[in-house]
PQR file of N, CA, C, O and H, with PARSE charges and radii, in Angstrom:
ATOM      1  N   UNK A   1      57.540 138.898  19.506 -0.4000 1.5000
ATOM      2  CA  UNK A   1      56.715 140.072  19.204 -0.0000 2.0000
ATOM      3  C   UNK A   1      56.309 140.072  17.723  0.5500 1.7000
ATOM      4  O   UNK A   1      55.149 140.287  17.374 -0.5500 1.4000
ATOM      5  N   UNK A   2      57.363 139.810  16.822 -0.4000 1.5000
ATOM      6  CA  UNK A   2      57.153 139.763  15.356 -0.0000 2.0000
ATOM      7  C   UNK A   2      55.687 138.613  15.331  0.5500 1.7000
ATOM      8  O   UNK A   2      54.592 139.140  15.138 -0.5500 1.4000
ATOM      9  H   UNK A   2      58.306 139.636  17.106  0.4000 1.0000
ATOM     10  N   UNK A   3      55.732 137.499  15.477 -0.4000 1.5000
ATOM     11  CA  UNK A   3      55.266 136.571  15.449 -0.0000 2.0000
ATOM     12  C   UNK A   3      54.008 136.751  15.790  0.5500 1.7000
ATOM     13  O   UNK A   3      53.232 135.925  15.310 -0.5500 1.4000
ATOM     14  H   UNK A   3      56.622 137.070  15.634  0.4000 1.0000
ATOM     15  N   UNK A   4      53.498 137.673  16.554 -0.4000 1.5000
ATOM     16  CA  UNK A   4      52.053 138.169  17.674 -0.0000 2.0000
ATOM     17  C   UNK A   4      51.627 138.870  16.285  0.5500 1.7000
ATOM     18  O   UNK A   4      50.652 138.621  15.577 -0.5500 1.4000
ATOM     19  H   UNK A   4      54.128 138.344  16.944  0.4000 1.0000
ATOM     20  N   UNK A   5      52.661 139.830  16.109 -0.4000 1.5000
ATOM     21  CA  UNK A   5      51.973 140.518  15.291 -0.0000 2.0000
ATOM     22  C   UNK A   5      51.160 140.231  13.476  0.5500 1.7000
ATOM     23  O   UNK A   5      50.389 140.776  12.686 -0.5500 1.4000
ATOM     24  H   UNK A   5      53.453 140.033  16.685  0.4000 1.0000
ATOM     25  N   UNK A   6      52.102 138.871  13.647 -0.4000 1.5000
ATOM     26  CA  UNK A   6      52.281 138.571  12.152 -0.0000 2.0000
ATOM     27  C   UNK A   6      50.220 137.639  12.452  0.5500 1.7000
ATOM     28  O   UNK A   6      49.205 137.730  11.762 -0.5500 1.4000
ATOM     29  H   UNK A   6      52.728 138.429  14.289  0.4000 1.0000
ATOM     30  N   UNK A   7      50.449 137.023  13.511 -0.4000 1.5000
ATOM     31  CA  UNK A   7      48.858 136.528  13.950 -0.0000 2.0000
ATOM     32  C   UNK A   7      48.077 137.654  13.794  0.5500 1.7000
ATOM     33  O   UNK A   7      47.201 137.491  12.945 -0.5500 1.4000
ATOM     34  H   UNK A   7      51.274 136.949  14.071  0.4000 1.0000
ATOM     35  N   UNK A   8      48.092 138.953  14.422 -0.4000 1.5000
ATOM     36  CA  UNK A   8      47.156 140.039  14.160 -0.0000 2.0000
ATOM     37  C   UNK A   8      47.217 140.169  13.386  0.5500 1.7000
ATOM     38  O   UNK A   8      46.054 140.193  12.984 -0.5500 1.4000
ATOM     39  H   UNK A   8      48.804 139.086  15.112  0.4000 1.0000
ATOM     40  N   UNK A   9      48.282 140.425  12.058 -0.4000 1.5000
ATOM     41  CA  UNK A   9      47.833 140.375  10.620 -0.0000 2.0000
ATOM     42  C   UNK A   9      46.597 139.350   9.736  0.5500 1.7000
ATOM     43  O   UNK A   9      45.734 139.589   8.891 -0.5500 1.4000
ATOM     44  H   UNK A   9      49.227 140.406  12.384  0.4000 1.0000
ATOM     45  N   UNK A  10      47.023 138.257  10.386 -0.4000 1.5000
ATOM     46  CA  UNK A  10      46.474 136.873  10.159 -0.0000 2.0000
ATOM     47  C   UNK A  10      44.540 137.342  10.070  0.5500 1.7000
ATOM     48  O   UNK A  10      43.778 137.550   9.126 -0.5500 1.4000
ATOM     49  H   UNK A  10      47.724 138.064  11.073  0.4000 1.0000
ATOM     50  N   UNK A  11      44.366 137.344  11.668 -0.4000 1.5000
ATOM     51  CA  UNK A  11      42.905 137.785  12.003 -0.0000 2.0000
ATOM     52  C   UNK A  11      42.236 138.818  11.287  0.5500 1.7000
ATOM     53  O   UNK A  11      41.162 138.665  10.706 -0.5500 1.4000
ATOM     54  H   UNK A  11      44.986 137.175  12.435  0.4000 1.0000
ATOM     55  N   UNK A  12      42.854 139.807  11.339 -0.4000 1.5000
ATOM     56  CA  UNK A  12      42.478 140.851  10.227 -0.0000 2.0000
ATOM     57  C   UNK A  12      42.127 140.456   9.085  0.5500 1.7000
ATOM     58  O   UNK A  12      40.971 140.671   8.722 -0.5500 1.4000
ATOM     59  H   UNK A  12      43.727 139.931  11.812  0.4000 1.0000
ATOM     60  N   UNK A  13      43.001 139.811   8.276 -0.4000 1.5000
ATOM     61  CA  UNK A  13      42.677 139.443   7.298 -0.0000 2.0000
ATOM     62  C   UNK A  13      41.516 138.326   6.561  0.5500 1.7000
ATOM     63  O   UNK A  13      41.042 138.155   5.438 -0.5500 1.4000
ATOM     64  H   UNK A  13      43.940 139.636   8.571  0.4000 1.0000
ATOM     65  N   UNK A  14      41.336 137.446   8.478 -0.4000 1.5000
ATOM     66  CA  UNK A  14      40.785 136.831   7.990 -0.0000 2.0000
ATOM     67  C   UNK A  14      38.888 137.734   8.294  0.5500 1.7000
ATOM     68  O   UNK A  14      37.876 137.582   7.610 -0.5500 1.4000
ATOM     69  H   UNK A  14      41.722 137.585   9.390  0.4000 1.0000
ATOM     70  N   UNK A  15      39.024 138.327   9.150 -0.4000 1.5000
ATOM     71  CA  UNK A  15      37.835 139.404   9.676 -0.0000 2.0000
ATOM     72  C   UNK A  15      37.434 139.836   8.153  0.5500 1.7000
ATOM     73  O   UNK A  15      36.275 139.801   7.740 -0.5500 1.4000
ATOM     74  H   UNK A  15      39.846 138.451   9.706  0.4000 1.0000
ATOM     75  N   UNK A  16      38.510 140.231   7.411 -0.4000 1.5000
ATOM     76  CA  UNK A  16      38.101 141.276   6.253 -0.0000 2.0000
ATOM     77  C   UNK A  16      37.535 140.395   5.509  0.5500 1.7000
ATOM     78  O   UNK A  16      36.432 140.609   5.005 -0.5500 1.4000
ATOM     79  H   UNK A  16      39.452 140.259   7.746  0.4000 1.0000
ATOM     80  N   UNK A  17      38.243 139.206   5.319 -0.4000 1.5000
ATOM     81  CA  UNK A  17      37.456 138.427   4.386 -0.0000 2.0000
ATOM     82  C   UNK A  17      36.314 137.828   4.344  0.5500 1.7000
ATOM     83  O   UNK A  17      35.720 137.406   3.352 -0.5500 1.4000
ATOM     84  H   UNK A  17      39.139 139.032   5.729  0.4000 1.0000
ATOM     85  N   UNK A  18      36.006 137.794   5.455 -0.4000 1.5000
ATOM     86  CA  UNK A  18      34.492 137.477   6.136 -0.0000 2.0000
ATOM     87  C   UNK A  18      33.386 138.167   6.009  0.5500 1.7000
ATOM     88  O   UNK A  18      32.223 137.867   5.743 -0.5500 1.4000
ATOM     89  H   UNK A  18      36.489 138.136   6.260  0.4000 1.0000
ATOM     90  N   UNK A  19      34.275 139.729   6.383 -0.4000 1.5000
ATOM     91  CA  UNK A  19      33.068 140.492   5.968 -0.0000 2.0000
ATOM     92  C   UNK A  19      32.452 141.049   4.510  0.5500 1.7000
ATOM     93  O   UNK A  19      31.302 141.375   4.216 -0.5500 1.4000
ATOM     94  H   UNK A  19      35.220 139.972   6.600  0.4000 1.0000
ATOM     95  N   UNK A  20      34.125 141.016   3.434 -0.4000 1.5000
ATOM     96  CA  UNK A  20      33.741 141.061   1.948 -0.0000 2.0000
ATOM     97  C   UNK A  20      33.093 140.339   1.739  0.5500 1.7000
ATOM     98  O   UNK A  20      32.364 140.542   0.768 -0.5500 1.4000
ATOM     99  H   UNK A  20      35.059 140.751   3.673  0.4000 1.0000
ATOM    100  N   UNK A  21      32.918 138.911   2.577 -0.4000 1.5000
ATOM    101  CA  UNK A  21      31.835 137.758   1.725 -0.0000 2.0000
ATOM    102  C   UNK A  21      29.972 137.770   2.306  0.5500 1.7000
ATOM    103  O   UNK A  21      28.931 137.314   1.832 -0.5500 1.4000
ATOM    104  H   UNK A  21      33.510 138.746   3.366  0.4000 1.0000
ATOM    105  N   UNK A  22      30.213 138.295   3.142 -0.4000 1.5000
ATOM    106  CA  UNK A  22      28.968 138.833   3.777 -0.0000 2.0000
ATOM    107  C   UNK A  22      28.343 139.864   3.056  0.5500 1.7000
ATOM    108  O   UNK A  22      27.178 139.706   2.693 -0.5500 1.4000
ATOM    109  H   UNK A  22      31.059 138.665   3.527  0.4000 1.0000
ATOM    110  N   UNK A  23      29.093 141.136   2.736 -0.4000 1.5000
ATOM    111  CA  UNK A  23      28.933 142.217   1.668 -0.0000 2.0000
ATOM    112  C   UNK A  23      28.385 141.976   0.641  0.5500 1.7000
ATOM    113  O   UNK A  23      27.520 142.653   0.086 -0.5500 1.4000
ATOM    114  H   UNK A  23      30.040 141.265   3.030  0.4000 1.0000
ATOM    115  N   UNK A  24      29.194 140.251   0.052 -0.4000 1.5000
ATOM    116  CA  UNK A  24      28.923 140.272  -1.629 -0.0000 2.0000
ATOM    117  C   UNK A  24      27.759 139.717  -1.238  0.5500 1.7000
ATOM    118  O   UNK A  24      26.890 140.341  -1.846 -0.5500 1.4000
ATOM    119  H   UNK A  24      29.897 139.701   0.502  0.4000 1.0000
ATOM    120  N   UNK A  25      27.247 138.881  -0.555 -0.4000 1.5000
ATOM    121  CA  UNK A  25      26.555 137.721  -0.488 -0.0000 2.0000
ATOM    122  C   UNK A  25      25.232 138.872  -0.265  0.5500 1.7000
ATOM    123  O   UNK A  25      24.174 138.749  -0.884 -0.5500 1.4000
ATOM    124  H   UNK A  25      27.953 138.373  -0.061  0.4000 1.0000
ATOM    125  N   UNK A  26      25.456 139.833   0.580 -0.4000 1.5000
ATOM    126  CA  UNK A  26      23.978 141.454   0.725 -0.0000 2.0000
ATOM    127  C   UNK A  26      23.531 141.705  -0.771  0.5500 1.7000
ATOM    128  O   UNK A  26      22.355 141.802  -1.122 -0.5500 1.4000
ATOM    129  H   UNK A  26      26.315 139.933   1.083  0.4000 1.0000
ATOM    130  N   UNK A  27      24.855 141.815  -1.775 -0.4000 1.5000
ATOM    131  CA  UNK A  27      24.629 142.303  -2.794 -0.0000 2.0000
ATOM    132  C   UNK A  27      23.621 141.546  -4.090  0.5500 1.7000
ATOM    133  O   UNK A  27      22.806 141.963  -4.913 -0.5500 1.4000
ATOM    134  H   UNK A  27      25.811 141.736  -1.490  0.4000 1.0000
ATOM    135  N   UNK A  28      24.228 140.172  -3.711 -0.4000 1.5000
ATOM    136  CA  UNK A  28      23.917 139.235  -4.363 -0.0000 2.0000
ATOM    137  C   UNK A  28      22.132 139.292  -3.909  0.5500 1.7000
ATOM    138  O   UNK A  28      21.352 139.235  -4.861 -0.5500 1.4000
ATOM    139  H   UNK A  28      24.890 139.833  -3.043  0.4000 1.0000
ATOM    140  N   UNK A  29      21.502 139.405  -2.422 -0.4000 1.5000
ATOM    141  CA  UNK A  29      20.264 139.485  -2.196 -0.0000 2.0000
ATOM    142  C   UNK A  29      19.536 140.108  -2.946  0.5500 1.7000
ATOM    143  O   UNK A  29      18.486 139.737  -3.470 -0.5500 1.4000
ATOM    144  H   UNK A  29      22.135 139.451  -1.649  0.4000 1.0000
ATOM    145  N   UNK A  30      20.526 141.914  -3.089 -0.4000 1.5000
ATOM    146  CA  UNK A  30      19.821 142.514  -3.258 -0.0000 2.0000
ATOM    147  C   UNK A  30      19.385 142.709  -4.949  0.5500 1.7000
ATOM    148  O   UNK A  30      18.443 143.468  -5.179 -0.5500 1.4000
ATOM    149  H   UNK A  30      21.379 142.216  -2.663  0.4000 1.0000
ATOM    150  N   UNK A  31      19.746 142.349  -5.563 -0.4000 1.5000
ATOM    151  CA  UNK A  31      19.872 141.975  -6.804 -0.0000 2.0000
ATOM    152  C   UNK A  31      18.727 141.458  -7.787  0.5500 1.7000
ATOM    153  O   UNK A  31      19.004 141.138  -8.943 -0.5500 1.4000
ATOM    154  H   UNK A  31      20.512 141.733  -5.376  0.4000 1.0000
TER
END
């Protein structure tokens, strides 16, 4: 169970980081 969860941490994190770089990369357009 620990282990499942420690993967859902994983994804998340990697989701978030995906989308901060998508964000910067809007910002960077808009610029």
């Amino acid at each position: 169970m620990k282990k499942l969860n420690i993967f859902k941490a994983y994804i998340a994190n990697q989701g978030f980081t995906w989308y901060n770089s998508i964000a910067l990369q809007a910002t960077i357009w808009e610029n």
